[in-house]
VEXDREN-2710 file (C-alpha; in Angstrom, 1 decimal):
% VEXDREN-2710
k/r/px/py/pz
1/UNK/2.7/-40.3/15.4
2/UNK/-0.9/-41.7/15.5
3/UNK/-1.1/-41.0/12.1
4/UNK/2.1/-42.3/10.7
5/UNK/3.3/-38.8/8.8
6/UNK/6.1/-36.8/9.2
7/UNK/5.0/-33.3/10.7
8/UNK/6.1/-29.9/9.6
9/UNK/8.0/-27.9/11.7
10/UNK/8.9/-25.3/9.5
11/UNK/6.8/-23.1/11.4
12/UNK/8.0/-23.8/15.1
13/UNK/9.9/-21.0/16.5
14/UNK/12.8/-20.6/18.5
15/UNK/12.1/-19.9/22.3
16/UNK/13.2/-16.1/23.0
17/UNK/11.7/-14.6/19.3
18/UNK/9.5/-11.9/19.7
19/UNK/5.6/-12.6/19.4
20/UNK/2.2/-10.6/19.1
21/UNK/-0.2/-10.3/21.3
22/UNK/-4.0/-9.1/20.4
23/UNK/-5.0/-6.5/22.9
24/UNK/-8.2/-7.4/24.2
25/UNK/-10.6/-5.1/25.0
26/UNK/-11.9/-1.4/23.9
27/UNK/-9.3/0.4/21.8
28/UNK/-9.1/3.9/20.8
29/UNK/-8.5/4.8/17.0
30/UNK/-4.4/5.2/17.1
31/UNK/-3.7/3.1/19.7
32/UNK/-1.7/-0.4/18.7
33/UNK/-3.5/-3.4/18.4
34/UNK/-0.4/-6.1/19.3
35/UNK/2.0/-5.9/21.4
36/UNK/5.0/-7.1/21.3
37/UNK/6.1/-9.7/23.7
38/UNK/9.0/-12.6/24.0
39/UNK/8.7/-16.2/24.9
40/UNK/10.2/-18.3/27.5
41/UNK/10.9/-21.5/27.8
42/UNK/7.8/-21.7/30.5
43/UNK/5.8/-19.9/28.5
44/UNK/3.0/-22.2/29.0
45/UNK/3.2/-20.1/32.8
46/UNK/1.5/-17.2/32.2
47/UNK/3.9/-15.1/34.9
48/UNK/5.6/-11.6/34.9
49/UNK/8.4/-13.3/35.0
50/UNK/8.2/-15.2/31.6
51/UNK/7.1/-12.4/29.8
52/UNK/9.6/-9.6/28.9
53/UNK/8.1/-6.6/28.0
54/UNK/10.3/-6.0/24.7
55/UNK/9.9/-2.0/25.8
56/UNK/11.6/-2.5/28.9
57/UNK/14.8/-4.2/26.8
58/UNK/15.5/-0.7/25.2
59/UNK/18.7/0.5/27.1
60/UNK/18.7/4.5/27.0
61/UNK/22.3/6.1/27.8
62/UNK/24.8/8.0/26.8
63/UNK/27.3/5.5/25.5
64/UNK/24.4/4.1/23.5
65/UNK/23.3/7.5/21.6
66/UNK/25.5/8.3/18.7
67/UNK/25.9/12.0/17.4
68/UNK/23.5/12.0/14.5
69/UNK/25.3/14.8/12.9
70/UNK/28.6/13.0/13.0
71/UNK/26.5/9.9/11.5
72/UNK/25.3/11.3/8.5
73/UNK/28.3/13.8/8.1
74/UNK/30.3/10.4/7.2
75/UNK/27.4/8.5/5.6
76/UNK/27.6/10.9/3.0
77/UNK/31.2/10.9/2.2
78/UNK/31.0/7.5/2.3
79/UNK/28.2/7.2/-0.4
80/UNK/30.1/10.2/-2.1
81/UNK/33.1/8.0/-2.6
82/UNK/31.4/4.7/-3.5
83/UNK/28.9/6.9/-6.4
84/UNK/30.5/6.6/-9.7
85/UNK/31.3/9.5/-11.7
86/UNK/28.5/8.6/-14.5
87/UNK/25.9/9.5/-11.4
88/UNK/27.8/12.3/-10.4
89/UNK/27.9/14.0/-14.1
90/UNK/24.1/13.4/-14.5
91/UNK/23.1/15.9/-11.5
92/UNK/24.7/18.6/-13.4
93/UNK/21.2/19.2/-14.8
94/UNK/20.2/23.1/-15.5
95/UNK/17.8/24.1/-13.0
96/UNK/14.3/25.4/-15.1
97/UNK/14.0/29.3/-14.9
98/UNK/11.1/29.3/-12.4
99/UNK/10.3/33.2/-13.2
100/UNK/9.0/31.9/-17.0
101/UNK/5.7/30.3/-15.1
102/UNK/5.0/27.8/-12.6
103/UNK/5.7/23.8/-13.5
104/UNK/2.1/22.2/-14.0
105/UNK/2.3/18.3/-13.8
106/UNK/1.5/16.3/-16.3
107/UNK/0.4/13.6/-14.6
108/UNK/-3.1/12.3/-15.8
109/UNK/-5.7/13.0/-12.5
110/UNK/-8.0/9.7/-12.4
111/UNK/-10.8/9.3/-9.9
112/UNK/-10.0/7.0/-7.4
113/UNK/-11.9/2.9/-8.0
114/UNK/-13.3/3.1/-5.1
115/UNK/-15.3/6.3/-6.0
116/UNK/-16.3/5.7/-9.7
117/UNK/-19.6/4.8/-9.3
118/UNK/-20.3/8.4/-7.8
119/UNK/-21.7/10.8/-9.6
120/UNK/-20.5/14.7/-9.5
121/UNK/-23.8/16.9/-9.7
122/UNK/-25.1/19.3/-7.4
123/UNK/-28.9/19.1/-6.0
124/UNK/-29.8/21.6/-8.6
125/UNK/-28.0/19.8/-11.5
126/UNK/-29.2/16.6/-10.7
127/UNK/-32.8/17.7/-10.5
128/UNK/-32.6/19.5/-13.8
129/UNK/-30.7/17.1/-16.2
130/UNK/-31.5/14.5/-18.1
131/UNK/-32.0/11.7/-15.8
132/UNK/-33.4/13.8/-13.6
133/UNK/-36.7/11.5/-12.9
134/UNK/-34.1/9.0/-11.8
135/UNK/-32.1/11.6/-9.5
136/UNK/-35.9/13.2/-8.0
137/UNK/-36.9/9.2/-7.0
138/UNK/-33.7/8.4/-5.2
139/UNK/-34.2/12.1/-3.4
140/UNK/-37.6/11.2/-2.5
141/UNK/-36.6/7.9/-1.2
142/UNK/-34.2/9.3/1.3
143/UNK/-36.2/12.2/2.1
144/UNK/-38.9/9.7/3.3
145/UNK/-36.2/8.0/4.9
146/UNK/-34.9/11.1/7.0
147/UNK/-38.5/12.2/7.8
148/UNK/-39.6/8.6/9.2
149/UNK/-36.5/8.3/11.5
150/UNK/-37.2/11.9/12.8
151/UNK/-34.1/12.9/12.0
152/UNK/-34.2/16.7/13.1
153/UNK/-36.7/19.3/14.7
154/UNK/-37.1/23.4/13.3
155/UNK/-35.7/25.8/15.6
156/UNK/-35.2/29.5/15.7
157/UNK/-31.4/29.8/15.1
158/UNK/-31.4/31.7/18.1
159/UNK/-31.0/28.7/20.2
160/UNK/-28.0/27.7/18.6
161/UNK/-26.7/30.6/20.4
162/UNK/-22.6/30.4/19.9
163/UNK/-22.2/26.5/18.5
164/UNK/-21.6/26.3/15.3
165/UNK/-24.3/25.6/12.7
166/UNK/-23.0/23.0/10.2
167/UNK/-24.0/23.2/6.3
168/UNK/-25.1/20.1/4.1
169/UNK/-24.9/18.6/0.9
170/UNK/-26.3/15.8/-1.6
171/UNK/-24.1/13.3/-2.6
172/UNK/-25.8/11.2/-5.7
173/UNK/-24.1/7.9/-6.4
174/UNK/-24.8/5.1/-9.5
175/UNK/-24.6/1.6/-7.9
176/UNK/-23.3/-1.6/-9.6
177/UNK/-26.7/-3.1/-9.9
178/UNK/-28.2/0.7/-11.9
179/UNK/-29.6/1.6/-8.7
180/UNK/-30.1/5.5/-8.4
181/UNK/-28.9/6.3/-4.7
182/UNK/-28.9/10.1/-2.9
183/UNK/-27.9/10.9/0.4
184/UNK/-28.1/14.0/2.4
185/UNK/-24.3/13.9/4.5
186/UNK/-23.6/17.1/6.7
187/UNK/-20.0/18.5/6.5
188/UNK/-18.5/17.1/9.6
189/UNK/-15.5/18.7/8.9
190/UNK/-16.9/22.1/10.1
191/UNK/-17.5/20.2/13.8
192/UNK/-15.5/21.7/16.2
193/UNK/-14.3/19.0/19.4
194/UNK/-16.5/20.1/22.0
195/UNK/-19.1/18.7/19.5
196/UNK/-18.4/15.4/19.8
197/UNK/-16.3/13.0/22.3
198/UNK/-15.6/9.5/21.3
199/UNK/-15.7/8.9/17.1
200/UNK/-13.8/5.6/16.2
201/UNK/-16.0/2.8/15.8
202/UNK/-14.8/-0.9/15.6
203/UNK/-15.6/-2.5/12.4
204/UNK/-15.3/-6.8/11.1
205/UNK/-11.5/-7.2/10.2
206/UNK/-10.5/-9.6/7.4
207/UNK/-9.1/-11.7/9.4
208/UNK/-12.3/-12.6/11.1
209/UNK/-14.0/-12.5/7.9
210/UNK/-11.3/-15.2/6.5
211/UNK/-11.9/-17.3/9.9
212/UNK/-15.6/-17.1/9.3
213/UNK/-15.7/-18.1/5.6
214/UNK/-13.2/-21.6/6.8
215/UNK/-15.9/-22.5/9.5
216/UNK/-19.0/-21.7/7.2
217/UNK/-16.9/-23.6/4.5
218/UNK/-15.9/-26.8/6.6
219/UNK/-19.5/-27.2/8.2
220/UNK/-21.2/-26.6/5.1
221/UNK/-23.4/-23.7/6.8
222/UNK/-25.5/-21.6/4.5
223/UNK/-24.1/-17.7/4.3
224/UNK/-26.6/-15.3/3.9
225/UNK/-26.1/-11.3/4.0
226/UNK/-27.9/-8.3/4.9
227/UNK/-27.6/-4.4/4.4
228/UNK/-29.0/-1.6/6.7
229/UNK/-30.5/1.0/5.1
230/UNK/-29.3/4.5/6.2
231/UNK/-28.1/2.6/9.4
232/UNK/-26.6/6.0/11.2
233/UNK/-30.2/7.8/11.3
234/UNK/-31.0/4.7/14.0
235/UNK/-28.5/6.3/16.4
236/UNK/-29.9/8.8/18.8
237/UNK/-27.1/11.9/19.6
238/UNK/-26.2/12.9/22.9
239/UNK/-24.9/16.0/21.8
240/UNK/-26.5/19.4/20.2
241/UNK/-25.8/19.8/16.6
242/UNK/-27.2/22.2/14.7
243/UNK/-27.8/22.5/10.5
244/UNK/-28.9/24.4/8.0
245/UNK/-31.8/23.7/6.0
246/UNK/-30.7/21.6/3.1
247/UNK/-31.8/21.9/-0.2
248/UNK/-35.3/20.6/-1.7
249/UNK/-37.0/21.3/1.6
250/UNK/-38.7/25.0/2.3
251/UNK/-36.3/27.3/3.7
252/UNK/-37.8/29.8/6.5
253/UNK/-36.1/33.1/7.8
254/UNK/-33.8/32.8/11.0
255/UNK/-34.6/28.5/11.1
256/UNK/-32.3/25.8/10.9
257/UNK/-32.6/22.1/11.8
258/UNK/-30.9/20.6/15.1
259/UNK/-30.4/17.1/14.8
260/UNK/-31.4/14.2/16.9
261/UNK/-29.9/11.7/15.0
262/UNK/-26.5/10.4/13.9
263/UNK/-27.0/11.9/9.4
264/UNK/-24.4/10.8/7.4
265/UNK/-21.1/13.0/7.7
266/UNK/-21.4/13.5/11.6
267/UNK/-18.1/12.2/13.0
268/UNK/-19.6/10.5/16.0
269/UNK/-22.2/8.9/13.6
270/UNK/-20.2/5.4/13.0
271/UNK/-19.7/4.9/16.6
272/UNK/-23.3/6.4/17.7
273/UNK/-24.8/3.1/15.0
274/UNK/-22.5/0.7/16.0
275/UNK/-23.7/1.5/19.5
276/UNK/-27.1/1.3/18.6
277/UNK/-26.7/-2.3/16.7
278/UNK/-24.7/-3.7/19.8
279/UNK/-27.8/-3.0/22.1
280/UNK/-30.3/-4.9/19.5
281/UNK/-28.1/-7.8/19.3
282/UNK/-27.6/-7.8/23.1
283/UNK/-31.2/-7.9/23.5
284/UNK/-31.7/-10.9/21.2
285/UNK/-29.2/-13.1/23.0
286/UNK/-26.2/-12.4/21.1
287/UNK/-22.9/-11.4/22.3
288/UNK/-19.9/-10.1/21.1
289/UNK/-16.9/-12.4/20.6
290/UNK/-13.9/-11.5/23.0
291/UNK/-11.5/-11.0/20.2
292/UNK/-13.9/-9.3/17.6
293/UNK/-16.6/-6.8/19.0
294/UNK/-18.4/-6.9/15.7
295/UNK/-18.8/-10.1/15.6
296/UNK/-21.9/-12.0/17.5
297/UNK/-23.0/-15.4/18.4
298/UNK/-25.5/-16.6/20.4
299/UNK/-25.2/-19.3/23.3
300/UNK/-25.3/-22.5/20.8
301/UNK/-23.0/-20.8/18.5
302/UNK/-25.1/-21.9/15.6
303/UNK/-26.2/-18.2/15.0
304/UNK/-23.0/-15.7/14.0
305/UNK/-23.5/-12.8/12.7
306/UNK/-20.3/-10.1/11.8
307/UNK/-20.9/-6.4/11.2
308/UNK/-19.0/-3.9/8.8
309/UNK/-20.6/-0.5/9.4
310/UNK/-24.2/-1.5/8.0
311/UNK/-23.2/-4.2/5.7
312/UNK/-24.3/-7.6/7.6
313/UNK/-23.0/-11.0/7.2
314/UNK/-24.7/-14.2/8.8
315/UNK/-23.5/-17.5/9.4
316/UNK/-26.1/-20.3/10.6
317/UNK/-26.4/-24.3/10.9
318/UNK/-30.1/-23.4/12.6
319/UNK/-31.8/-22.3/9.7
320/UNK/-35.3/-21.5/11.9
321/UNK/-33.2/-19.8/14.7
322/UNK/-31.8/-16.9/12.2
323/UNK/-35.2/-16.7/10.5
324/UNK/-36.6/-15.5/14.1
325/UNK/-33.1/-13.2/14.5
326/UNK/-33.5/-11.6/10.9
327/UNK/-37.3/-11.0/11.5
328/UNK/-36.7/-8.9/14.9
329/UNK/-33.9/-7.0/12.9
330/UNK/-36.3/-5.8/10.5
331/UNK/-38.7/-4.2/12.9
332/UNK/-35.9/-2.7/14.4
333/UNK/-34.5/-1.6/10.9
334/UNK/-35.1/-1.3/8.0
335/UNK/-33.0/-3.6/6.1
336/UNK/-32.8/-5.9/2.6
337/UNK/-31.9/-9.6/2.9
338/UNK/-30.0/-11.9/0.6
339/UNK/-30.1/-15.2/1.0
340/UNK/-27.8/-16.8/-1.7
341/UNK/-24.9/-14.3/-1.7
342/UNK/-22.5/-13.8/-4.6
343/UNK/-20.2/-11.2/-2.6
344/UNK/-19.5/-9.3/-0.1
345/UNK/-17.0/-6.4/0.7
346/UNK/-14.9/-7.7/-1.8
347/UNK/-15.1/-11.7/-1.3
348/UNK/-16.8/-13.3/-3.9
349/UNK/-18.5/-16.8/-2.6
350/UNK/-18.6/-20.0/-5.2
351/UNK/-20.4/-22.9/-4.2
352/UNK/-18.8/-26.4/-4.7
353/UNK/-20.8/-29.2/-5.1
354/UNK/-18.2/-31.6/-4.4
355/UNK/-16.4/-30.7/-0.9
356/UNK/-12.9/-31.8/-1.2
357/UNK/-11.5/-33.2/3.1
END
């Protein structure tokens, strides 16, 4: 009306469709994250009355259940009679003799994309092969790592007593960049559940990410990202877990390692860091968003900052402000800062330089 165009009303809906509602709040790993709801006409009144709970319309009787067996019983005869005979004659296939040897498949076994820049080797064969100047730099690296977070203390294994004493193992990955990377995990599959109590933790969606990337991109902020390095040894555990020695350190009769901090492979260790990182950012004035607990913004909202596990993403229109924010971070963490981003997870950032309204 003020601006003399014709709206689009394609995307007004009817009243009495059924809508989505984000549930707010703390969430456990399976539960749903909408529910499902169905407008009023007064739906600007937020009332029990002009909501319908869309579970409550399900009507569960007897004249309302149909015999299932019945169901498919004529379903099939039904389908049967509608098939034509060129189907029907190309069933009648001679069934393989299965006593000659068991069917192998022939279907070519690929390594999945998201795990090609891993590398297959054991500790031993990495620190004996060729590059293995490359694979003894990235070991050192996280052994000095593990040893300045105080990741574990020598026990008798004794005082495990009946817990169950987890093993280890080296995982040795090539990065896009050539970077040589090793990590020590611990087989978390071998917890049992009195080991742990809560293990989902709450990472960035996309569709905050997308939101972000429209205001950063329509205020012309400057993006800039960070990564934490081996962000789970920053969480402290509340529970007792116990390890064996791993290899490359000097093994000792009846010792093993219990661990006070969240290694890699632990299944409470996402939620134990993300824990961690919500208590630094609470500290310097930062709070989570109601509808995104991984993302943070400070009282101005010219300081957001999102979080996906312990890859960082910042946006900012007070340049000095994040400066002060970044510098806190890393004497809290150790972490590695980019400033003119090309991607991240996946979104690859160009810069215009003409900005099209």
């Amino acid at each position: 009306m003020w601006y003399k165009i014709k709206p689009d009303i394609l995307n007004i809906q009817v009243f009495g469709c059924t809508v989505y509602a984000k549930q707010l709040g703390s969430v456990r790993k399976l539960d749903p994250r909408k529910e499902g709801i169905i407008s009023t006409e007064e739906d600007i009144i937020n009332t029990e009355e002009d909501i319908i709970n869309t579970e409550e319309d399900i009507i569960n009787t007897e004249e309302d259940i149909i015999n299932t067996e019945e169901a498919i019983s004529t379903e099939e005869e039904n389908l049967n009679l509608r098939r034509p005979v060129q189907q029907i004659e190309k069933q009648n296939i001679d069934i393989p003799n299965t006593e000659l040897g068991t069917r192998r498949s022939q279907r070519t076994r690929k390594i999945p994309e998201k795990l090609k820049d891993y590398v297959l080797l054991t500790y031993k064969e990495a620190t004996t092969g060729i590059e293995k100047e490359n694979w003894e730099k990235a070991i050192d690296s996280e052994k000095e790592s593990l040893k300045k977070n105080k990741t574990w203390s020598l026990i008798d294994i004794s005082e495990a007593g009946s817990k169950k004493i987890l093993t280890n193992k080296w995982i040795f990955r090539v990065k896009d960049d050539g970077t040589y990377k090793a990590r020590l995990v611990v087989r978390g599959f071998e917890q049992r559940g009195i080991d742990f109590d809560e293990i989902y933790s709450p990472v960035v969606s996309q569709s905050t990410l997308k939101s972000l990337f429209a205001i950063a991109a329509s205020k012309n902020s400057e993006i800039v990202t960070f990564d934490v390095k081996t962000a789970f040894l920053y969480g402290e555990l509340d529970d007792d877990i116990f390890m064996y020695i791993p290899d490359g350190y000097d093994k000792e009769p009846n010792k093993i390692y219990k661990l006070k901090k969240a290694l890699y492979g632990l299944k409470q260790a996402p939620i134990t860091w993300n824990k961690t990182f919500t208590k630094t950012m609470l500290k310097l004035g930062l709070i989570p968003t109601k509808t995104d607990r991984c993302v943070f913004a400070n009282k101005s909202k010219n300081v957001i900052i999102a979080i996906y596990v312990d890859d960082g993403l910042a946006i900012l229109t007070n340049k000095k402000e994040l400066e002060n924010i970044l510098n806190c971070l890393e004497l809290k963490f150790q972490i590695k800062i980019f400033k003119n981003p090309k991607k991240f997870l996946g979104w690859k950032f160009v810069k215009m330089t003409q900005v099209f309204h």
